[in-house]
C-alpha positions in Angstrom: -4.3 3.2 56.6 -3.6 6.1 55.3 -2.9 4.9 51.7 -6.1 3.0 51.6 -7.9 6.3 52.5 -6.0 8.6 50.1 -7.0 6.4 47.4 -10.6 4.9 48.1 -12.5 6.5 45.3 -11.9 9.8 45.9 -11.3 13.0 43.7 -7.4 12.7 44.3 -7.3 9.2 42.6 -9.4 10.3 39.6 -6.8 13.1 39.4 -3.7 11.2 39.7 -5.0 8.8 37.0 -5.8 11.9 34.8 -2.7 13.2 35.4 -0.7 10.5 34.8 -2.5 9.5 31.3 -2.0 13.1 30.2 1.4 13.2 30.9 2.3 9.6 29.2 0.4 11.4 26.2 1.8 14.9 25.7 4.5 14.4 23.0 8.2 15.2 24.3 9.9 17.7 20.9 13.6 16.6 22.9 13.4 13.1 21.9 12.9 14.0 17.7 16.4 13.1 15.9 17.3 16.4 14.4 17.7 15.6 10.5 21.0 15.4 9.1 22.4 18.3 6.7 21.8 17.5 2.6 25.1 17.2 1.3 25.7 17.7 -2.0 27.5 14.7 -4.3 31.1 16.8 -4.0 31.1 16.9 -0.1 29.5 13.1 0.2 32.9 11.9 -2.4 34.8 14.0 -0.5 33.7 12.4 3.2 34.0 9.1 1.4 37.8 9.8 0.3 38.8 11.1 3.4 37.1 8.1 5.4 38.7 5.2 3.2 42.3 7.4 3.5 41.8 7.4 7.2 41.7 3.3 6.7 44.9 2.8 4.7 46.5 4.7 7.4 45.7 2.4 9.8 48.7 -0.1 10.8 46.5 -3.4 10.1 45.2 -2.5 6.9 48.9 -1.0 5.8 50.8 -4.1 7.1 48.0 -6.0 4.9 48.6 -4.1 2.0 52.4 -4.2 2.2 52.2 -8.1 2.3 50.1 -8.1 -0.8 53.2 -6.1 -2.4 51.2 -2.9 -2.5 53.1 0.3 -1.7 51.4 3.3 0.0 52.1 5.6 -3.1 50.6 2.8 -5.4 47.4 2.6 -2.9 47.3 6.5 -3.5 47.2 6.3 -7.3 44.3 3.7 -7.6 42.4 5.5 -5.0 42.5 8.5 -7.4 41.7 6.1 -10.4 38.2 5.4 -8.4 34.8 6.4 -9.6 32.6 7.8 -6.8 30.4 5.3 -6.9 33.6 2.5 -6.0 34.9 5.6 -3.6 31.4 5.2 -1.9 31.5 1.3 -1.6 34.5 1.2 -0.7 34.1 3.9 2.4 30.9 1.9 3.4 33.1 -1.2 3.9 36.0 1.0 5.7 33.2 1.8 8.3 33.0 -2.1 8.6 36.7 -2.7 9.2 37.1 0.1 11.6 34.0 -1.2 13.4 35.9 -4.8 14.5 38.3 -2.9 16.1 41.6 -4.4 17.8 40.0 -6.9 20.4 41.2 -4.5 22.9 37.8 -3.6 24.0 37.1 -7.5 24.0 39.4 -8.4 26.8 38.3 -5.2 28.9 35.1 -6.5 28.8 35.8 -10.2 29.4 38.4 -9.1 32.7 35.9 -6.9 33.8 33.1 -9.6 34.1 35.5 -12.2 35.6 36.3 -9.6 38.6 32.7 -9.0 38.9 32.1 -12.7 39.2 34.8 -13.1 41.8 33.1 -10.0 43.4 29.9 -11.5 43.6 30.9 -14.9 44.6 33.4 -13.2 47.6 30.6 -11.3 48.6 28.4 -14.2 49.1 31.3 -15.7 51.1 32.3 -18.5 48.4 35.6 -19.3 48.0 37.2 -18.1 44.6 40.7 -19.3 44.6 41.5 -22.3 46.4 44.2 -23.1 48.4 
């Protein structure tokens, strides 16, 4: 065969393998994370106000608030009242409420793999829905 004559101990095989190993090796400069930009303490509160502001704008967290008896304008004031430090914690766990999300991309994903099932199990000729 032509394979097993290509590749009986010849110069091309020692060369391939060569090849190959050098190429696994050489280091690839695209796949380094550029670093982030140093921020300085003004722009980091500043990010960290803005992020916990877009929160309380959001209709879960402001239908929350309203049922605790907190007004937006009163939300406003103790934001301001807030030492960076709290501003910080407190737009560390705004990143963790946003990150539940609504559920919407839940069902997508659970309607999505149902039709994939009755895809799959049509293809292979099973009955799905039964009559």
């Amino acid at each position: 065969m032509l394979r097993d004559h290509l590749f009986a101990r010849t110069p091309l095989l020692y060369v391939l393998i060569t090849w190959g190993i050098f190429v696994s090796l050489w280091p690839a400069p695209a796949l380094g994370a550029p670093l982030p930009a140093r921020l300085s303490p003004g722009d980091v509160a500043g990010r960290d106000l803005e992020t916990v502001r877009q929160t309380l704008e959001m209709r879960a967290v402001r239908q929350h608030l309203e049922a605790l008896g907190v007004t937006p304008a009163e939300a406003e004031t103790k934001l301001a009242r807030l030492s960076p430090d709290e501003l910080h914690q407190l737009a560390q766990q705004a990143d963790e409420i946003r990150a539940g999300g609504d559920g919407v991309g839940a069902l997508v994903f659970v309607l999505l793999v149902v039709l994939l099932v009755i895809l799959i199990l049509e293809l292979l000729g099973r009955r799905v829905i039964s009559r």
